[in-house]
Backbone as ProteinMPNN parsed JSONL, in Angstrom:
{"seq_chain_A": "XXXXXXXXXXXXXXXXXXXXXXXXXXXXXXXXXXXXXXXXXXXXXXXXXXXXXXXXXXXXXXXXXXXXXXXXXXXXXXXXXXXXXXXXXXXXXXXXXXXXXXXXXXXXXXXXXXXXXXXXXXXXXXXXXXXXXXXXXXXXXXXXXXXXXXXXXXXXXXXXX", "coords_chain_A": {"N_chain_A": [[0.818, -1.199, 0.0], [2.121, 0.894, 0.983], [3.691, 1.537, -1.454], [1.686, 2.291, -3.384], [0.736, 4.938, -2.856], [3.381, 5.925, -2.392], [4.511, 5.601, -5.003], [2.462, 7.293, -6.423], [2.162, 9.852, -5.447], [5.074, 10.445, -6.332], [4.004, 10.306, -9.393], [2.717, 12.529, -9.258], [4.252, 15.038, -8.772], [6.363, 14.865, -10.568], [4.734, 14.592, -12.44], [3.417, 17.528, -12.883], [5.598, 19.215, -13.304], [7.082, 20.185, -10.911], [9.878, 20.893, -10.051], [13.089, 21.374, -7.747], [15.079, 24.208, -7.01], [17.325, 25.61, -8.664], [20.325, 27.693, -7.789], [19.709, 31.602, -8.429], [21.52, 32.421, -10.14], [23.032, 32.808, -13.477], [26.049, 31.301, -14.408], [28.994, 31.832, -15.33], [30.594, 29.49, -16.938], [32.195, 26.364, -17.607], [31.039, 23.307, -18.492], [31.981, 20.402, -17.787], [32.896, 16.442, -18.684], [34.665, 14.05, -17.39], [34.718, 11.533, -17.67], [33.558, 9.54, -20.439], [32.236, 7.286, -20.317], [30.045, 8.63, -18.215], [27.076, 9.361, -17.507], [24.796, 11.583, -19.723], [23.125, 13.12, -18.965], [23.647, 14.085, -16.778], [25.685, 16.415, -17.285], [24.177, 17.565, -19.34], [22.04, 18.692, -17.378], [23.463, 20.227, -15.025], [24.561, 22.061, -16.851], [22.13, 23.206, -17.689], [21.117, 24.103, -15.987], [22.867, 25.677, -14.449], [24.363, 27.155, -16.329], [25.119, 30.013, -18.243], [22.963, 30.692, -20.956], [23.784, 32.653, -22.838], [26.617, 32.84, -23.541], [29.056, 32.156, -25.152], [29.221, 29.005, -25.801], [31.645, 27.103, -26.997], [34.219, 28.746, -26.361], [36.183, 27.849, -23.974], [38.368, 29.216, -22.538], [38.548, 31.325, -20.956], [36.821, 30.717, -18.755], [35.52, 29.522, -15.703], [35.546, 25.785, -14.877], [33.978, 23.271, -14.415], [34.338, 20.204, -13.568], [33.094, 17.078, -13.982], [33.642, 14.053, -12.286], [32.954, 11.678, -11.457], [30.139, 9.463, -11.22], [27.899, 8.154, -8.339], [25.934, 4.948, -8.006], [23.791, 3.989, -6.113], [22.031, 1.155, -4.498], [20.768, 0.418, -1.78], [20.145, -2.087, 0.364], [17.811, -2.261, 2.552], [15.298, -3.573, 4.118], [14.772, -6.771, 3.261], [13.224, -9.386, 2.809], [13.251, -13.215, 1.703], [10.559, -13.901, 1.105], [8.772, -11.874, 1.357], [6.757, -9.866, -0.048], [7.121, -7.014, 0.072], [10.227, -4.917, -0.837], [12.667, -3.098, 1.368], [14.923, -0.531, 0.169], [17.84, 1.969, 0.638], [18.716, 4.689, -1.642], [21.085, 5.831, -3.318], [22.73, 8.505, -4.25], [25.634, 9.882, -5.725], [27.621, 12.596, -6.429], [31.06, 13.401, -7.94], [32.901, 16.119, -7.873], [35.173, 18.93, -9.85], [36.519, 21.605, -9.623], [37.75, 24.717, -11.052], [38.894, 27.978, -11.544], [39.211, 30.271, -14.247], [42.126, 30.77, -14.272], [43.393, 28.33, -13.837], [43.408, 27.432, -11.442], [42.806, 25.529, -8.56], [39.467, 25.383, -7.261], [37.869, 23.522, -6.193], [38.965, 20.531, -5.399], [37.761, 16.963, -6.29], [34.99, 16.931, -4.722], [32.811, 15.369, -2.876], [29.402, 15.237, -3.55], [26.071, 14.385, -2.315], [23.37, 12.512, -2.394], [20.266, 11.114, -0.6], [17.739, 8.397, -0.815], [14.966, 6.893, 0.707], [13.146, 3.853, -0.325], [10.613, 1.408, -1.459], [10.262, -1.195, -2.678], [7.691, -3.228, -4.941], [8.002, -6.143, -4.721], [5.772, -8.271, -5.952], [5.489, -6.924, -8.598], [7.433, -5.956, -10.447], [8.548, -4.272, -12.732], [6.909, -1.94, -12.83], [7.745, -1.071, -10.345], [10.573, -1.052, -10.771], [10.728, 0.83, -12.888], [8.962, 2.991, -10.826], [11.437, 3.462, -9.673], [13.382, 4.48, -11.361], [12.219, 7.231, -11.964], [12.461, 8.356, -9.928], [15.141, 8.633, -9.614], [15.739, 11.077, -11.116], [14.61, 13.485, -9.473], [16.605, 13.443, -7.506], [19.05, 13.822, -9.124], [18.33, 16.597, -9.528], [18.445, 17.358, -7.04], [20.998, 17.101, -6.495], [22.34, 19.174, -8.576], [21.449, 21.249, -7.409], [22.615, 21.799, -5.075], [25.369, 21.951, -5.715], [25.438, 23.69, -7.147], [25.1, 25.965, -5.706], [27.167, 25.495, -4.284], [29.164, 26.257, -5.948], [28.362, 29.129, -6.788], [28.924, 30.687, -3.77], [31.595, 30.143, -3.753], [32.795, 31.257, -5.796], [32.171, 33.328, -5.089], [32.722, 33.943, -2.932], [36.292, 34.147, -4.116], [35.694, 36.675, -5.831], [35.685, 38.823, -3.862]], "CA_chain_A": [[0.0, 0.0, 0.0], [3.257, 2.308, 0.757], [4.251, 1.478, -2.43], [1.203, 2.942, -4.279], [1.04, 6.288, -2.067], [4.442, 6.618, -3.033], [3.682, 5.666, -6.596], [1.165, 8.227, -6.964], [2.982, 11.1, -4.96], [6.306, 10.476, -7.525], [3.694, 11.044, -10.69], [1.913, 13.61, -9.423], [5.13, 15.424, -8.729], [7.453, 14.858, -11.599], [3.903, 15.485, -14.152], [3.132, 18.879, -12.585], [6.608, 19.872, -13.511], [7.836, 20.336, -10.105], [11.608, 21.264, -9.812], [13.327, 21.649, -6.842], [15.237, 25.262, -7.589], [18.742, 25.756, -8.75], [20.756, 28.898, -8.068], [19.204, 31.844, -9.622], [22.899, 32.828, -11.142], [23.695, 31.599, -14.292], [27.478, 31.621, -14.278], [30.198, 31.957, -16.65], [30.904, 28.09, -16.71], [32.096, 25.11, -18.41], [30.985, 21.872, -18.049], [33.445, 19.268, -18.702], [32.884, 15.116, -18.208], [35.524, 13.727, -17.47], [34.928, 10.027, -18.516], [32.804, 9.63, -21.025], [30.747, 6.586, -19.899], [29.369, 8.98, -17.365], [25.65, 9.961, -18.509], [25.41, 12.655, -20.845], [21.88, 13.855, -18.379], [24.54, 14.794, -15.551], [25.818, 17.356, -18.008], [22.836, 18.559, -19.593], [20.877, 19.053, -15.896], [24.096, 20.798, -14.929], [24.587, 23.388, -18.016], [20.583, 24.088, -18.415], [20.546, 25.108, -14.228], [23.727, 27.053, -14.063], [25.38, 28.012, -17.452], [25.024, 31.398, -18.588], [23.1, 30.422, -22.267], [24.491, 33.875, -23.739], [28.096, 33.127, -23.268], [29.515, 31.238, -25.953], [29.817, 27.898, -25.552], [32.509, 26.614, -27.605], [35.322, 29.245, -25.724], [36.607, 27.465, -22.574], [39.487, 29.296, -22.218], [38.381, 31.964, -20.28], [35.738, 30.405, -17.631], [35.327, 28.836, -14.675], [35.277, 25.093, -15.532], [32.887, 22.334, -13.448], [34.452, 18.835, -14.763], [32.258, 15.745, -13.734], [34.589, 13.164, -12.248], [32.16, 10.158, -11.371], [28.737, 9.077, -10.789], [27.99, 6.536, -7.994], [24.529, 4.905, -7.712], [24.028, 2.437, -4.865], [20.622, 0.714, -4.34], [21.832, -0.456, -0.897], [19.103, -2.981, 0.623], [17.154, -2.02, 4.211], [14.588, -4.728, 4.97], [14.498, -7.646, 2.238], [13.153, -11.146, 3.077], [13.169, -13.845, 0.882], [9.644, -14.621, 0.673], [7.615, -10.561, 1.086], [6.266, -8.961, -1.222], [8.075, -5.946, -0.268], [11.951, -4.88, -0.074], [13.02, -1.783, 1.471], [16.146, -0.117, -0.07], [17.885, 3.262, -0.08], [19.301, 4.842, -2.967], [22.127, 6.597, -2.689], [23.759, 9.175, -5.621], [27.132, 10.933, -5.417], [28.936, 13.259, -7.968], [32.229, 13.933, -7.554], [33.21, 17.235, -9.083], [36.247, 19.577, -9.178], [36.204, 22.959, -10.593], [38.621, 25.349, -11.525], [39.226, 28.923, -12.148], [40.249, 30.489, -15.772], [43.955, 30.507, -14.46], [44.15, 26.853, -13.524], [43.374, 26.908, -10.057], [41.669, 24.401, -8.485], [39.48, 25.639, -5.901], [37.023, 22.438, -5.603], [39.401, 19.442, -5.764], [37.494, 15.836, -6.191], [34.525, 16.767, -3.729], [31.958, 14.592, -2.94], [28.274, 15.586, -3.453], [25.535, 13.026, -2.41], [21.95, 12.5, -1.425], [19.659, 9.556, -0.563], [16.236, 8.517, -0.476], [13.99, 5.653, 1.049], [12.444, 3.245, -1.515], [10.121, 0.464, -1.402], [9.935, -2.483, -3.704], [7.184, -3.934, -4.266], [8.199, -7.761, -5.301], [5.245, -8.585, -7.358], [5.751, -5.561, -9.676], [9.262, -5.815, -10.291], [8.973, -3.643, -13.778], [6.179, -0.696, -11.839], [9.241, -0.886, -9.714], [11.751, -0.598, -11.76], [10.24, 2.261, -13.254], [9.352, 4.431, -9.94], [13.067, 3.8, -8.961], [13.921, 5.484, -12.268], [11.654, 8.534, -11.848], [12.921, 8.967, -8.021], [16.417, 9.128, -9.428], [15.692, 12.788, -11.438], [14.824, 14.644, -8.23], [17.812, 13.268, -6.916], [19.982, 13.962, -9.524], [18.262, 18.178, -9.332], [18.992, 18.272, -5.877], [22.45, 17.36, -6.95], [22.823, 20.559, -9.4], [21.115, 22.932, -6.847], [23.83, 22.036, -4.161], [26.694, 21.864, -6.295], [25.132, 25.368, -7.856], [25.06, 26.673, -4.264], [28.478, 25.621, -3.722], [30.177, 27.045, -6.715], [28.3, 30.332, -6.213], [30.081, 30.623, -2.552], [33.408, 29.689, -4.021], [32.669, 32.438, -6.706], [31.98, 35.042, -4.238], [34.555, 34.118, -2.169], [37.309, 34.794, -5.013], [35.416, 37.916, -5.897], [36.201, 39.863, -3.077]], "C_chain_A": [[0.858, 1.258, 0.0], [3.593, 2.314, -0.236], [3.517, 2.446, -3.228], [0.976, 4.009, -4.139], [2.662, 6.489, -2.846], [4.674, 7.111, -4.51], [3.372, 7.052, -7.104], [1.877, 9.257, -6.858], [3.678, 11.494, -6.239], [5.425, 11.32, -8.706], [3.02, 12.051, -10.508], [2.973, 15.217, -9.487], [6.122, 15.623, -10.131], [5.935, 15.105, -13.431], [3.882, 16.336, -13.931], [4.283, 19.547, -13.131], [6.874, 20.731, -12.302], [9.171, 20.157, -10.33], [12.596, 21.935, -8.551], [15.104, 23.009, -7.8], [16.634, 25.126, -7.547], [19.328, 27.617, -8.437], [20.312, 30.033, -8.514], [20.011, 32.883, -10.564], [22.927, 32.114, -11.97], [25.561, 32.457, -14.546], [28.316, 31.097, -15.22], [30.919, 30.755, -16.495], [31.092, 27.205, -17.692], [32.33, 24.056, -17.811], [31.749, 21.091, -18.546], [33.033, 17.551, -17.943], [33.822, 14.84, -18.635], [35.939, 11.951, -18.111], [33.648, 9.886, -19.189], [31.656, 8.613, -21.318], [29.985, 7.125, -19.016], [27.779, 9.49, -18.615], [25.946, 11.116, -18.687], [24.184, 13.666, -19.839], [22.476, 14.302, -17.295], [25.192, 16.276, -16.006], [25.202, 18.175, -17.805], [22.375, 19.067, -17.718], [22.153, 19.853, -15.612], [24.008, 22.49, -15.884], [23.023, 23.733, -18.4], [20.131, 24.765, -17.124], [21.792, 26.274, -14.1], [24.649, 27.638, -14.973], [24.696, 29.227, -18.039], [24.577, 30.879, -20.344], [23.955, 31.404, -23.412], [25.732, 33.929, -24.058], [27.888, 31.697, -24.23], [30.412, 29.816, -25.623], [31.413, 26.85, -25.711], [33.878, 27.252, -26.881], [35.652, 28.911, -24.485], [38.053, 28.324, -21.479], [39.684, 30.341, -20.773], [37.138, 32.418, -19.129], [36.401, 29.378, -16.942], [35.113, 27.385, -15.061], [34.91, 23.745, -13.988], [33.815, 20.794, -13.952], [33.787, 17.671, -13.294], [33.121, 14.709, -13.325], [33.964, 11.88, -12.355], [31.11, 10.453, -10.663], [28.724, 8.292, -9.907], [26.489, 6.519, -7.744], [24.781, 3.862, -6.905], [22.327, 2.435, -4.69], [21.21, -0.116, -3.109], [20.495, -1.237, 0.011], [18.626, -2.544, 2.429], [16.7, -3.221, 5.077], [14.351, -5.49, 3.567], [14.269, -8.967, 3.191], [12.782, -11.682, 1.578], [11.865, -14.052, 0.205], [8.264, -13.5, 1.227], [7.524, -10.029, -0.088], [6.618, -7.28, -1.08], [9.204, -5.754, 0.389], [11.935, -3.404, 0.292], [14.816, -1.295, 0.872], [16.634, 1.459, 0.534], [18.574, 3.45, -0.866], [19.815, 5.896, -2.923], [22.629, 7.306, -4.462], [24.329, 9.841, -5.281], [27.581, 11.376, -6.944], [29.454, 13.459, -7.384], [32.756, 15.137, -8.82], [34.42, 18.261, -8.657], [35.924, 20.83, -9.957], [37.395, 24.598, -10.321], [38.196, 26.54, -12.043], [39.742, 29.462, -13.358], [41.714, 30.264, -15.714], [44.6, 28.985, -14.421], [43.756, 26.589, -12.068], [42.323, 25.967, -9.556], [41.06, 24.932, -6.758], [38.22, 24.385, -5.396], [37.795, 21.27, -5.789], [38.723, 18.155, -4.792], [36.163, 15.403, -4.888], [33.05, 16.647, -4.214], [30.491, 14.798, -2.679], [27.082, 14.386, -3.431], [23.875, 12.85, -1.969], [21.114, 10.692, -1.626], [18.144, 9.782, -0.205], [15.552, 7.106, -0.647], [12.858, 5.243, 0.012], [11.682, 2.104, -1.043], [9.612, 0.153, -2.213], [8.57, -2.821, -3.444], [7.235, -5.398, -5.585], [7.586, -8.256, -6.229], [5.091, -7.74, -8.672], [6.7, -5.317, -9.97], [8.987, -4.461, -11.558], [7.942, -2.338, -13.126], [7.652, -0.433, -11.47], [10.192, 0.018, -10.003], [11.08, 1.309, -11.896], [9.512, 4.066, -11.971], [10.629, 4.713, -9.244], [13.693, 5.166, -10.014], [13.312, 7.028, -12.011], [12.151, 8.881, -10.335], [14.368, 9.833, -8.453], [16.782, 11.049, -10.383], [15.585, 13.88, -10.468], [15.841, 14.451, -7.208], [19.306, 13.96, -7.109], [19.523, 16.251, -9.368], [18.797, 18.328, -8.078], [20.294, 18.131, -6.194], [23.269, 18.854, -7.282], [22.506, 21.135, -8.165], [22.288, 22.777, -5.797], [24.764, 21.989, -4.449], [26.47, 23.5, -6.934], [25.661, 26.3, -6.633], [26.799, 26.587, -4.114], [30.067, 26.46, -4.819], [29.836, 28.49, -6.896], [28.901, 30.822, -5.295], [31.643, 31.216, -3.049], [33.313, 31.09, -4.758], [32.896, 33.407, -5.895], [33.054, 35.437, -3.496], [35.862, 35.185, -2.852], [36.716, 36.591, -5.599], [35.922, 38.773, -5.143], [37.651, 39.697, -2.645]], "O_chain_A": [[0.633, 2.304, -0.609], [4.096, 3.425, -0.404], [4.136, 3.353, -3.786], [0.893, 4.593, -5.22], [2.851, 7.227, -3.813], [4.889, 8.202, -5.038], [3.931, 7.712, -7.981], [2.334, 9.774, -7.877], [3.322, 12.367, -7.03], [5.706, 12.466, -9.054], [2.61, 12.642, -11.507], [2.609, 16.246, -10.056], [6.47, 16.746, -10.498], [6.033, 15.465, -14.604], [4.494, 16.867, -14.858], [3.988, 20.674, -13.527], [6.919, 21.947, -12.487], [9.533, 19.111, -10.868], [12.74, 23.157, -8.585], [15.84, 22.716, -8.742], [17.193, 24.611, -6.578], [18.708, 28.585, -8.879], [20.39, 29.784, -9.717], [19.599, 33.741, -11.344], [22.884, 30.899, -11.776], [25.986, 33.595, -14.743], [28.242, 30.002, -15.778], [31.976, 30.879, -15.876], [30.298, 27.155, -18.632], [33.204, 23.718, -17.013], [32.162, 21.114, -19.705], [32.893, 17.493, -16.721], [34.192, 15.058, -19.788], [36.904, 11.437, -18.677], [32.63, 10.107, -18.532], [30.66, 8.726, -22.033], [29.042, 6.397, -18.708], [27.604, 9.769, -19.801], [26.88, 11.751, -18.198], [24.294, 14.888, -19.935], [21.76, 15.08, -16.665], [25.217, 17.202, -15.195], [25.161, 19.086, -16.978], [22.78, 20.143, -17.278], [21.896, 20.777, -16.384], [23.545, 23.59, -15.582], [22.766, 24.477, -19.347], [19.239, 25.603, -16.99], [21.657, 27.444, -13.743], [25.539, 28.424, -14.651], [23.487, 29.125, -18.248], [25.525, 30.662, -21.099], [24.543, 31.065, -24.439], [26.153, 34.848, -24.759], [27.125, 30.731, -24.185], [31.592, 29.593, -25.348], [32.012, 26.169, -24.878], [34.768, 26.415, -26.73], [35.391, 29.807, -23.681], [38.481, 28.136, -20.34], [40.528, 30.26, -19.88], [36.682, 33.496, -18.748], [37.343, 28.645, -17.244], [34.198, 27.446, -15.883], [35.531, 23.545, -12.944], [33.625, 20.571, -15.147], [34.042, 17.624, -12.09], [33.557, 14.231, -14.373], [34.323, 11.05, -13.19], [30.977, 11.308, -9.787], [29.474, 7.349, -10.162], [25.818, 7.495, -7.41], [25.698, 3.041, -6.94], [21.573, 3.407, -4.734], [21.947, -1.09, -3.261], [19.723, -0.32, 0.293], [19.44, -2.666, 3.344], [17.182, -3.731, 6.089], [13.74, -4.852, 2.71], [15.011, -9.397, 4.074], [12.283, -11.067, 0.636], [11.821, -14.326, -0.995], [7.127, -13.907, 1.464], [8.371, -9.849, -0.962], [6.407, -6.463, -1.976], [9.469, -6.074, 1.548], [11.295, -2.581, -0.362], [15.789, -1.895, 1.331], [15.695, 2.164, 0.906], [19.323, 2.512, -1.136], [19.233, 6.916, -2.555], [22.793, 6.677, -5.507], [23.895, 10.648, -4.459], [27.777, 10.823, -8.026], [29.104, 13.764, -6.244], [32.913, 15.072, -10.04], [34.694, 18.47, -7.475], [35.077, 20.892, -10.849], [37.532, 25.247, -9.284], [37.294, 26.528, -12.881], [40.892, 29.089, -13.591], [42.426, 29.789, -16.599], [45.703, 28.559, -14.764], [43.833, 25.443, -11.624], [41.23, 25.721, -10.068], [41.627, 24.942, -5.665], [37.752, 24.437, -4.259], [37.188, 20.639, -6.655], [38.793, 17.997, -3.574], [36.087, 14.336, -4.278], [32.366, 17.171, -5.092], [30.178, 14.544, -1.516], [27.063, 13.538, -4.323], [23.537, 13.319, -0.883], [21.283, 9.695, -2.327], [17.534, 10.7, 0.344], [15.523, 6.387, -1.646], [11.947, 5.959, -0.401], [12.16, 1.688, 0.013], [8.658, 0.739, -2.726], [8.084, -2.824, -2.313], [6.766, -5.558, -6.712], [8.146, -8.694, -7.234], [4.499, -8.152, -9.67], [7.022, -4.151, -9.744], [9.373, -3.408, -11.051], [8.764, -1.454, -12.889], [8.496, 0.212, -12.092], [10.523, 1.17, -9.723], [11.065, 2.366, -11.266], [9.535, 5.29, -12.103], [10.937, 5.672, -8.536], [14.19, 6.254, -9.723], [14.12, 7.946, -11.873], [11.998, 10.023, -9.902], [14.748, 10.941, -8.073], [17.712, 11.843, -10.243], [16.22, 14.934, -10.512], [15.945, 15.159, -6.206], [20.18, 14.372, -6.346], [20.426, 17.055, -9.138], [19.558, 19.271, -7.855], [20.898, 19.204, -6.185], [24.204, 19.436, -6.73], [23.506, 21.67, -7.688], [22.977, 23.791, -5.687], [25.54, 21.961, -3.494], [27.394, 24.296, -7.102], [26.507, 27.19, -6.721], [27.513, 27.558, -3.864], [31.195, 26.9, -4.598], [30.783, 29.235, -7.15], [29.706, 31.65, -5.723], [32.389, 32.171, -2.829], [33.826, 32.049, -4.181], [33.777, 34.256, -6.027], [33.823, 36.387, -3.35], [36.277, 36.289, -2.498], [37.509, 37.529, -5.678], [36.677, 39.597, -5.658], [38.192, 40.56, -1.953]]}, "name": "protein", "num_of_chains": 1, "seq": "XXXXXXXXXXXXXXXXXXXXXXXXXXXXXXXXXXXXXXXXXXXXXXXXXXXXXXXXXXXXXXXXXXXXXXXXXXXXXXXXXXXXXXXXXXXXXXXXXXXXXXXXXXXXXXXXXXXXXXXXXXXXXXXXXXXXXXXXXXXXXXXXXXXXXXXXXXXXXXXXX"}
């Protein structure tokens, strides 16, 4: 029954076009992935919350640069028995990101951004399932940007003054 409350919540949430809010700087930035099996939607969700669209993309030379080091996803198990019809997990996502000044400097080196959130399986629905795990992991991955936004604003301001 928690399952379909949750269910419901998720689509009523992610149809409305709820967005939990990024920054409301867009900043003179380049995104950079650093390995290129990382998803390409860590990017994008990055450069459409905090890149400045007006500033020409293609010139890196003289911005601030974000680079993407690694993704981690963990589905790490709570309450599973062999023989319920529902598992509890949580689900864990980390970026690791470093980010650099036009001169070279590195004022974020290799730091670890992460959030989690309580899931429940429910066993005879494996593919339902499946599929509200996937929609959980988008408001996961926004809160990502907005606190990595937050934190390279800071850093920004910092060096400003």
């Amino acid at each position: 029954m928690r399952w379909l409350i949750a269910a419901g919540v998720i689509s009523l949430v992610v149809g409305c076009g709820y967005q939990i809010a990024a920054p409301k700087v867009q900043l003179d930035l380049a995104v950079v992935v650093a390995d290129r099996s990382l998803e390409t939607e860590m990017q994008k969700a990055l450069e459409q919350a905090l890149v400045d669209p007006s500033v020409d993309q293609s010139d890196t030379s003289n911005r601030w640069q974000l680079t993407l080091l690694e993704e981690r996803y963990q589905k790490v198990p709570i309450a599973v028995a062999a023989f319920e019809d529902m598992a509890e997990f949580e689900l864990v996502l980390s970026w690791v990101v470093s980010l650099e000044n036009p001169s070279g400097d590195l004022f974020i080196d290799q730091e670890v951004f992460t959030v989690r959130e309580h899931f429940t399986r429910d066993n005879r629905r494996l593919v339902a399932a499946y599929q509200a795990e996937k929609a959980l992991k988008a408001p996961l991955q926004m809160e990502l940007v907005r606190r990595i936004g937050y934190r390279i604003e800071a850093v920004m301001n910092r060096t400003e003054k």
